[in-house]
Backbone bond lengths (Angstrom), bond angles and torsions (degrees), N, CA, C in turn:
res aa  C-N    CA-C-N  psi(-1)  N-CA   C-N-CA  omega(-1)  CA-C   N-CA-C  phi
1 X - - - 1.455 - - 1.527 109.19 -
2 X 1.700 120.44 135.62 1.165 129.66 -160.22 2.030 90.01 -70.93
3 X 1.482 98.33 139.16 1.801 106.27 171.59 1.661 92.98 -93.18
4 X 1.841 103.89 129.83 1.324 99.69 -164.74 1.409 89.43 -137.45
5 X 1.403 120.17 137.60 1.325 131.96 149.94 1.370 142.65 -116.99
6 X 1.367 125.79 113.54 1.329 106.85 177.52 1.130 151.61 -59.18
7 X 1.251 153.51 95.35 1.575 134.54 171.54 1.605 126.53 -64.48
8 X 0.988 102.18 116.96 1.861 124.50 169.60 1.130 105.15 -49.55
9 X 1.167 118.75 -54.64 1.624 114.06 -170.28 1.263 132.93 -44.97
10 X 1.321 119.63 -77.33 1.600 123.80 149.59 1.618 107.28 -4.97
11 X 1.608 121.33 -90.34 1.284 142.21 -163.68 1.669 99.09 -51.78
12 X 1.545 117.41 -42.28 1.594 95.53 -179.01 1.409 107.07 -75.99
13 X 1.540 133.78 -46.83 1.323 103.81 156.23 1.123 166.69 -28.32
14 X 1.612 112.69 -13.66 1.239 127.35 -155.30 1.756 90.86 -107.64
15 X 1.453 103.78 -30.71 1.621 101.68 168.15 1.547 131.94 -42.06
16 X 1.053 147.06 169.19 1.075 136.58 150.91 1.430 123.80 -75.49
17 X 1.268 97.74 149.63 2.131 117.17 -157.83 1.293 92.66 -69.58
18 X 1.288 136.48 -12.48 1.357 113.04 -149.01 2.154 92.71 -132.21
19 X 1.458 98.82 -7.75 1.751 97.60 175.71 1.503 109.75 -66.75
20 X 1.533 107.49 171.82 1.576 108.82 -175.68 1.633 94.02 -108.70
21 X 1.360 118.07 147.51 1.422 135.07 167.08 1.570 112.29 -67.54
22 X 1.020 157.55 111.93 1.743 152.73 129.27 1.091 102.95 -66.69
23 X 1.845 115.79 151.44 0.904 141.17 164.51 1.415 99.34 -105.99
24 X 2.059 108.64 144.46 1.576 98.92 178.47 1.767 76.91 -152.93
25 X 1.311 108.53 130.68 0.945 145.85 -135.12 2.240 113.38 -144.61
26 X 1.189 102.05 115.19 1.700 80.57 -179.02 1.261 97.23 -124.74
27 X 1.625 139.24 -18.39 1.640 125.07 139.06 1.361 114.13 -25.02
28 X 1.386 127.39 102.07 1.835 127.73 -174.53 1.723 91.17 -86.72
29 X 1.574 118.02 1.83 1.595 94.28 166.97 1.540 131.26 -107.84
30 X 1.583 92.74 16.59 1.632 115.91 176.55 1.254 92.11 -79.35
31 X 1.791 100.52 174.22 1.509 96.89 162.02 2.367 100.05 -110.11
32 X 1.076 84.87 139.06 1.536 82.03 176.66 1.776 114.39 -164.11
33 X 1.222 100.42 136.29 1.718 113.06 166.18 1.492 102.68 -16.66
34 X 1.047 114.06 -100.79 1.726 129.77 -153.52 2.058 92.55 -103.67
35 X 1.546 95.94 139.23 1.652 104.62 156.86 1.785 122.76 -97.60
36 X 1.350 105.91 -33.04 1.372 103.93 158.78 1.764 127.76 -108.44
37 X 1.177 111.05 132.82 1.584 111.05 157.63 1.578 125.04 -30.04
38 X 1.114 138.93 -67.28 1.642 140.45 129.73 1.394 117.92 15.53
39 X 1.863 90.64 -73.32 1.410 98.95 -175.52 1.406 126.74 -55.88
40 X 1.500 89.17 -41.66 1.678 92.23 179.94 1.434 124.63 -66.24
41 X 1.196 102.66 -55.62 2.283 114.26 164.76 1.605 90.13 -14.50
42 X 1.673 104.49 -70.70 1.406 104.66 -151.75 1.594 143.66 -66.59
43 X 1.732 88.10 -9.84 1.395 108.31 -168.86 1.640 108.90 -76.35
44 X 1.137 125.77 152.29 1.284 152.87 -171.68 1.460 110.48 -67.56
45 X 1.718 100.47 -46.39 1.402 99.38 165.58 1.430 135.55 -65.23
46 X 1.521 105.64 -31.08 1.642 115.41 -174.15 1.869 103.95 -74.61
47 X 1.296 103.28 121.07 1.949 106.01 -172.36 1.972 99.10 -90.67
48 X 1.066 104.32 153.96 1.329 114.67 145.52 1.465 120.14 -32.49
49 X 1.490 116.20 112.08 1.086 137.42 156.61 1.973 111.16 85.38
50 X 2.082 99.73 29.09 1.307 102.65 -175.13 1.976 85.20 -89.97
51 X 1.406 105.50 -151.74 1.278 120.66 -135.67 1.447 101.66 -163.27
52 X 1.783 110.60 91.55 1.832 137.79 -173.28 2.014 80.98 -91.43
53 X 1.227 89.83 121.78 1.645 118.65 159.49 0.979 104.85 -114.84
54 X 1.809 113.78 95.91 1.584 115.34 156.30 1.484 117.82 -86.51
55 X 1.687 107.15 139.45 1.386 120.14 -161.21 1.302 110.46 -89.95
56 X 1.045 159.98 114.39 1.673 165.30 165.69 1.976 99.24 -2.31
57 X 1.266 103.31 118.12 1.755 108.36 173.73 1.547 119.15 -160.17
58 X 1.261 117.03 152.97 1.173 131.30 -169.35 1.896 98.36 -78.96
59 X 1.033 139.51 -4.27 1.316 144.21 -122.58 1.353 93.42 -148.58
60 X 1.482 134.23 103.50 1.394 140.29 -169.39 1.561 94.72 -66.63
61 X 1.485 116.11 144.40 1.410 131.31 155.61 1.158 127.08 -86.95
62 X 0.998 123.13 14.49 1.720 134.71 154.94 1.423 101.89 82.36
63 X 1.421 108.66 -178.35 1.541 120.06 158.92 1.221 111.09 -56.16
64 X 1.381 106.69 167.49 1.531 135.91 162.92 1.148 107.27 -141.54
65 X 1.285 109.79 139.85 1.806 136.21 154.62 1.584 108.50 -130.03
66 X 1.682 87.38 106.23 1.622 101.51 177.22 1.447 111.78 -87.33
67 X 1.312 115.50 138.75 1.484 118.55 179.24 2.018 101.51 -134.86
68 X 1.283 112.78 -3.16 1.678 138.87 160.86 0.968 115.61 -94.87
69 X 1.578 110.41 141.57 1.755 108.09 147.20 0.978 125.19 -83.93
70 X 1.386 109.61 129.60 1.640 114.90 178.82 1.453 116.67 -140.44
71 X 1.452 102.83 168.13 2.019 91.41 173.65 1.819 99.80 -123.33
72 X 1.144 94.37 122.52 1.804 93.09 -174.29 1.909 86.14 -116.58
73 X 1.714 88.66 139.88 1.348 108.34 169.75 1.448 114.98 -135.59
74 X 1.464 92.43 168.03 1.481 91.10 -170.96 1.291 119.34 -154.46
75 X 1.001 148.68 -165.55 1.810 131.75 -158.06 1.883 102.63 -93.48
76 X 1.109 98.39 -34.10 1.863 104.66 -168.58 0.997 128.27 129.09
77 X 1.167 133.09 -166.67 1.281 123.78 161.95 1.411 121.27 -153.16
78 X 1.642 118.89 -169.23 1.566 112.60 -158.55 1.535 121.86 61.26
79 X 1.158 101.23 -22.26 2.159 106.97 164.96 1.582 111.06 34.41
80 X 1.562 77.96 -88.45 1.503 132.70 -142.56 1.954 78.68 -65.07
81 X 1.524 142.84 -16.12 1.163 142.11 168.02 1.658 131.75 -96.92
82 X 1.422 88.82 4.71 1.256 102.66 177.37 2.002 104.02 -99.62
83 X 1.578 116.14 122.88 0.991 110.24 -179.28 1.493 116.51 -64.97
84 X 1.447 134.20 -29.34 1.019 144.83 166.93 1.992 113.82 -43.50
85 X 1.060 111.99 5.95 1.355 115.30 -175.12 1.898 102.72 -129.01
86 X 0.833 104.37 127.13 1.868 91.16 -167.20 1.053 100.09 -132.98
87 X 1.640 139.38 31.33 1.402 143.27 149.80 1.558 95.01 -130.33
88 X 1.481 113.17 -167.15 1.354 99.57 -164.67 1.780 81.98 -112.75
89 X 1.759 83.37 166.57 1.459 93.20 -170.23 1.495 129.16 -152.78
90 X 1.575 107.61 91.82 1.651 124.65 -160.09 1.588 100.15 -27.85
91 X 1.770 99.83 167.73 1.592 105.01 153.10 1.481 104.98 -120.68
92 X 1.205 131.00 -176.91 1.568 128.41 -173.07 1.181 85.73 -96.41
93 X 1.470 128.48 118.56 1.633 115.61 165.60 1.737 105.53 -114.36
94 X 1.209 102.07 157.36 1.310 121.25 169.93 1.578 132.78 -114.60
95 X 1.471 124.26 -157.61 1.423 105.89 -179.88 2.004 81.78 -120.12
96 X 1.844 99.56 -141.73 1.255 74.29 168.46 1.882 128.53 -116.83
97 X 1.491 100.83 172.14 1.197 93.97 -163.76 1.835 119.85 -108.82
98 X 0.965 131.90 130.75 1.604 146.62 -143.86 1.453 89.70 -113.32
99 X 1.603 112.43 134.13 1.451 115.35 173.02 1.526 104.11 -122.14
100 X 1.102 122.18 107.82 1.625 122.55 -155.78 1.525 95.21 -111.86
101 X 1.639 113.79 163.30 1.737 113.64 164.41 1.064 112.76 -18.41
102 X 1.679 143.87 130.01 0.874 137.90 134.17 1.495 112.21 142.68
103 X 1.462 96.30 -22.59 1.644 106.20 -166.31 1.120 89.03 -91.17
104 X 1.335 152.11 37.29 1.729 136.33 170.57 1.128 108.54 -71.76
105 X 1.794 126.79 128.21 1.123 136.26 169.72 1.289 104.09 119.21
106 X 1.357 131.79 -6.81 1.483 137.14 175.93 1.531 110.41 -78.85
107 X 1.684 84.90 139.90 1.489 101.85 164.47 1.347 129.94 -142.00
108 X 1.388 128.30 171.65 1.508 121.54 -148.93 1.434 93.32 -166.11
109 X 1.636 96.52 109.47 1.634 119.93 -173.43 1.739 112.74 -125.73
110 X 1.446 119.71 136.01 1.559 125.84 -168.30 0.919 128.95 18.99
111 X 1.762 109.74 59.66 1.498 114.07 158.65 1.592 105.40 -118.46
112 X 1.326 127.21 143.15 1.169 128.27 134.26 1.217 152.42 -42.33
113 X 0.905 134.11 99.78 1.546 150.67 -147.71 1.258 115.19 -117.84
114 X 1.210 113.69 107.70 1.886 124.77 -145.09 1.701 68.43 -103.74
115 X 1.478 156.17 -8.85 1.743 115.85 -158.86 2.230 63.55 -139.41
116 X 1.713 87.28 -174.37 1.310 107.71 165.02 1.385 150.25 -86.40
117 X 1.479 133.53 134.60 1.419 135.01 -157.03 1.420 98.34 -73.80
118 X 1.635 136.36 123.78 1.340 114.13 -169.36 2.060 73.93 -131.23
119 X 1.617 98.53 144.26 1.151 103.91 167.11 1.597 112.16 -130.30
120 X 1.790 102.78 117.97 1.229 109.64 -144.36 1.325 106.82 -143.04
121 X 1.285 111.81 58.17 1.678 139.08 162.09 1.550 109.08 139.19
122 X 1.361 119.67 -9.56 1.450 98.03 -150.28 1.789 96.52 -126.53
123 X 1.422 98.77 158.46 1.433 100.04 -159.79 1.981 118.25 -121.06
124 X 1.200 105.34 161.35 1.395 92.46 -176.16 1.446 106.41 81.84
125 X 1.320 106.86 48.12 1.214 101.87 173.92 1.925 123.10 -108.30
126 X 1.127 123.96 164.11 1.580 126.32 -173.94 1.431 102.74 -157.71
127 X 1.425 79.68 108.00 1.918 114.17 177.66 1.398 116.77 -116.41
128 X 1.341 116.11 80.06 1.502 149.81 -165.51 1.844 122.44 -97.35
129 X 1.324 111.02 105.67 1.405 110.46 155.35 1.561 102.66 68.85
130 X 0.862 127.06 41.10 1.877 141.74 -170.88 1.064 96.51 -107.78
131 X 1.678 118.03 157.55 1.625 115.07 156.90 1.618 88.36 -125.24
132 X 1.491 107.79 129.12 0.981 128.74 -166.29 2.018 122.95 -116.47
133 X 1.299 108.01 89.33 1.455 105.55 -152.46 1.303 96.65 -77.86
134 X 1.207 141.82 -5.47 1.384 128.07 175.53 1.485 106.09 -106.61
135 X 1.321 133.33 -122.25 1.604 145.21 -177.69 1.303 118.02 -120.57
136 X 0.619 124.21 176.29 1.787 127.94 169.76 1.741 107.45 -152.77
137 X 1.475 112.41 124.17 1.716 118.04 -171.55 1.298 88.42 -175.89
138 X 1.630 108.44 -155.25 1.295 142.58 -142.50 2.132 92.46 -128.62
139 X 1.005 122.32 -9.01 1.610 133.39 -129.62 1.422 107.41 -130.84
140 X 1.384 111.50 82.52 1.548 117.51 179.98 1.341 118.34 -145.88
141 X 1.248 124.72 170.06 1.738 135.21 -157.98 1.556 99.36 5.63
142 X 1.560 105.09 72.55 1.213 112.99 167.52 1.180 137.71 78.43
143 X 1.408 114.20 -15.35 1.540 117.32 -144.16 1.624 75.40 -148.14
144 X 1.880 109.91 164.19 1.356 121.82 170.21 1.324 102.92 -95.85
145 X 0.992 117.55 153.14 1.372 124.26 172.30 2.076 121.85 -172.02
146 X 1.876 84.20 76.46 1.220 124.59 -148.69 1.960 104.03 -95.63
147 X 1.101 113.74 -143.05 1.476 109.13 132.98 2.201 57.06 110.97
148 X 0.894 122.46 45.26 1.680 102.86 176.75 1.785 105.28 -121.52
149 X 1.190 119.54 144.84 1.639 121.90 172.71 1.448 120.48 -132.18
150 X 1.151 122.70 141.39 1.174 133.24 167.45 1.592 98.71 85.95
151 X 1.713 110.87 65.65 1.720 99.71 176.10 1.569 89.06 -127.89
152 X 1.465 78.49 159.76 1.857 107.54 -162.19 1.559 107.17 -119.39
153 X 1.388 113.60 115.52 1.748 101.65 -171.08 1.452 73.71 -142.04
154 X 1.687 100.32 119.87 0.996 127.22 -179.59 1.902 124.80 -126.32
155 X 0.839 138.48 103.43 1.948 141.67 -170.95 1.457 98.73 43.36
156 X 1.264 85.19 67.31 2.168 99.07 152.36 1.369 102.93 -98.56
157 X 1.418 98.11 164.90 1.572 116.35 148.51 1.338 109.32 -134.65
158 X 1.765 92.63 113.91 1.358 100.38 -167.26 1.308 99.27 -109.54
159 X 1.094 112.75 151.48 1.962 116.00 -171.37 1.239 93.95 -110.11
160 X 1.440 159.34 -45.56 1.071 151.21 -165.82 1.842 107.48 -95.13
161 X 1.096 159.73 -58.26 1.041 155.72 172.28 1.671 102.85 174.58
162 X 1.556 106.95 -162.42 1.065 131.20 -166.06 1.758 97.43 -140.58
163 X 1.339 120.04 69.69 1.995 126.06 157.96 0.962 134.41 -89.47
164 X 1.391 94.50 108.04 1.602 98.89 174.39 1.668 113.51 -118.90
165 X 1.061 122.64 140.40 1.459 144.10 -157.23 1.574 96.78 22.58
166 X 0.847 131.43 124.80 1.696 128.75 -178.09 1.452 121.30 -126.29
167 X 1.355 115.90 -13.97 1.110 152.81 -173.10 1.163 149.68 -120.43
168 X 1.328 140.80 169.69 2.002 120.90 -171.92 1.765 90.24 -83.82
169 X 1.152 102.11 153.21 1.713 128.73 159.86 1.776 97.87 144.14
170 X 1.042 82.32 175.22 1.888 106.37 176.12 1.428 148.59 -84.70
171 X 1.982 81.17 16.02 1.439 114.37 -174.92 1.672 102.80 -62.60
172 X 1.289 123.53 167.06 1.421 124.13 175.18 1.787 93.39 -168.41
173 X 1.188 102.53 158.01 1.615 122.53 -178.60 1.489 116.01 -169.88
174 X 1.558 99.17 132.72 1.439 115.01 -170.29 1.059 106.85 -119.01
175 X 1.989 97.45 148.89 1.824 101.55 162.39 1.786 119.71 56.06
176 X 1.624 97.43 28.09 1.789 101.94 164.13 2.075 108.87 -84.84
177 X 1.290 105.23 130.47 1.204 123.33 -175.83 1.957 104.99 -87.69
178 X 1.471 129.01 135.00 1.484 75.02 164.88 1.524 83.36 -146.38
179 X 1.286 116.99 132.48 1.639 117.05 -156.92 1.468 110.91 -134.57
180 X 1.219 127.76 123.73 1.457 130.83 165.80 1.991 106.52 67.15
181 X 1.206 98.14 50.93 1.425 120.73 172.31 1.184 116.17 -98.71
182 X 1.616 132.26 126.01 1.223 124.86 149.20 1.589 127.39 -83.43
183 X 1.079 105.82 116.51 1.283 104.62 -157.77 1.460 118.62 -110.94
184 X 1.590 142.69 134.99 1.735 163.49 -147.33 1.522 82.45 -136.45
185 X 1.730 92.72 141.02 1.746 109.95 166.75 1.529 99.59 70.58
186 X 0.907 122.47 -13.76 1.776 97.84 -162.87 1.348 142.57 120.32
187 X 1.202 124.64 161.19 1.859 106.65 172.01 1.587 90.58 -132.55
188 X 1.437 110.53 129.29 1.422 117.27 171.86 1.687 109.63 -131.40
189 X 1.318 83.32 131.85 1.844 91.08 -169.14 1.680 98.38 -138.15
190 X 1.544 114.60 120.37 1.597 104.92 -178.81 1.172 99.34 -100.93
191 X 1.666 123.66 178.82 1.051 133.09 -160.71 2.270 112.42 -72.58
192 X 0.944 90.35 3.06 1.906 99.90 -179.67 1.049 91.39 -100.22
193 X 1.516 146.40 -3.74 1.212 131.92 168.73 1.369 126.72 -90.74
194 X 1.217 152.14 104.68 1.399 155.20 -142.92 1.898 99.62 -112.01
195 X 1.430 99.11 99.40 1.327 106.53 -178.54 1.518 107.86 -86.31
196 X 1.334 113.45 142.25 1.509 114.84 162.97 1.251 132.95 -94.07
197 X 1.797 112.38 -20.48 1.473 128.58 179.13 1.454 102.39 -174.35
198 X 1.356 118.27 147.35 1.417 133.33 -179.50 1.657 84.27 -146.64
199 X 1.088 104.30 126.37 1.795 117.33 176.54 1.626 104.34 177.01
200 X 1.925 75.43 153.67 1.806 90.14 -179.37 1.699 133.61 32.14
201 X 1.643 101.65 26.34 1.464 111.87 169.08 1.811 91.60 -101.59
202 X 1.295 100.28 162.63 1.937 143.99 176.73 1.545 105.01 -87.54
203 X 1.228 118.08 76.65 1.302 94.28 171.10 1.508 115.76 -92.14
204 X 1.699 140.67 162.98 0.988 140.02 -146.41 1.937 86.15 -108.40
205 X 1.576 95.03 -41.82 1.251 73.38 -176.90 1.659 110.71 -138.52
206 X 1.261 145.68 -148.42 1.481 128.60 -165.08 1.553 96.10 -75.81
207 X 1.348 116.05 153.26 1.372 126.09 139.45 1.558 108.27 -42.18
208 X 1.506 106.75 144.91 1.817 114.55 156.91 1.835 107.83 -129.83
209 X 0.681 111.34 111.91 1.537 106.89 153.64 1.584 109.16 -114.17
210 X 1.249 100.44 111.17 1.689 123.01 171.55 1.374 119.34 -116.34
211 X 1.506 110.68 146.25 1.390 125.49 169.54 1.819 105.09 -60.23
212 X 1.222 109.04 163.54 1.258 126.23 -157.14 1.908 96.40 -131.41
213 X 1.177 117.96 98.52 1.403 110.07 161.76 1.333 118.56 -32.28
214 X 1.131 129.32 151.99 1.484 142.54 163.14 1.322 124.27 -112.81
């Protein structure tokens, strides 16, 4: 298994100069902004296109349902395999996280993600350097529910695959990139999906791009 570490640096740059930083935090004996992920999305204070710093914890950060843009980061993961770390050393994990209308322009860098990345209206998205134990697509409780453009999935390790529209409905998605991925389960892409690049990712098992009944 690849020893992987994240760097912050890059990713807080890439934010905008002028967003505010939160701390979100689920150790309640730290001191920190927000204790849940949730909480923070929802608060009044956090603006469009600020910047959730989740802190390394034993203590899952729950779901998310984004309906903002935001850039949430997080320490990385695999740690605990990097010799450079010589006590042990959490990742921020979560459950999974939903990018709904509204969140266009969001991105989501070295967190662990115990549920699945579902992208489910909203566009302009960047899904970066995650280890991802479920899937990441368009493709959940059965049904597609896609309709997303311009997403960027870039050095995951995704344990469940890479689905996008896989199935009958009237879902469609444009202009997904998906680059330098290690990829579990598969990559399935049906023909409503409008790829822009598939390169230099690991897949575990063949690519599919299939037609989609109607």
């Amino acid at each position: 298994m690849n020893r992987t570490l994240i760097a912050l640096g890059c990713a807080a740059c890439a934010a905008n100069a002028t967003a505010a930083t939160w701390t979100v935090d689920t150790n309640t004996g730290r001191p920190a902004d927000f204790r849940s992920l949730q909480a923070a999305h929802d608060s009044d204070s956090v603006h469009n296109g600020d910047v959730l710093h989740l802190i390394a914890s034993t203590v899952s950060y729950g779901d998310l349902s984004l309906t903002k843009p935001l850039t949430i980061i997080g320490p990385g993961y695999f740690l605990n395999q990097n010799l450079s770390f010589p006590v042990a050393a959490p990742s921020a994990r979560t459950g999974g996280i939903n990018f709904y209308p509204g969140s266009d322009g969001s991105l989501i860098t070295g967190l662990e993600i115990g549920g699945a990345v579902l992208c489910a209206g909203a566009n302009n998205l960047t899904i970066k350097r995650n280890y991802i134990q479920s899937y990441i697509g368009s493709y959940g409780g059965g049904r597609n529910i896609g309709n997303s453009s311009n997403v960027g999935i870039f050095q995951n390790y995704v344990s469940g695959g890479i689905l996008f529209s896989i199935s009958g409905g009237n879902t469609s998605n444009s202009g997904v990139t998906i680059r330098g991925n290690y990829v579990g389960g598969g990559t399935f892409i049906s023909t409503r999906t409008t790829i822009r690049a598939i390169f230099n990712s690991i897949p575990l098992t063949t690519l599919v791009i299939s037609p989609v009944p109607m």
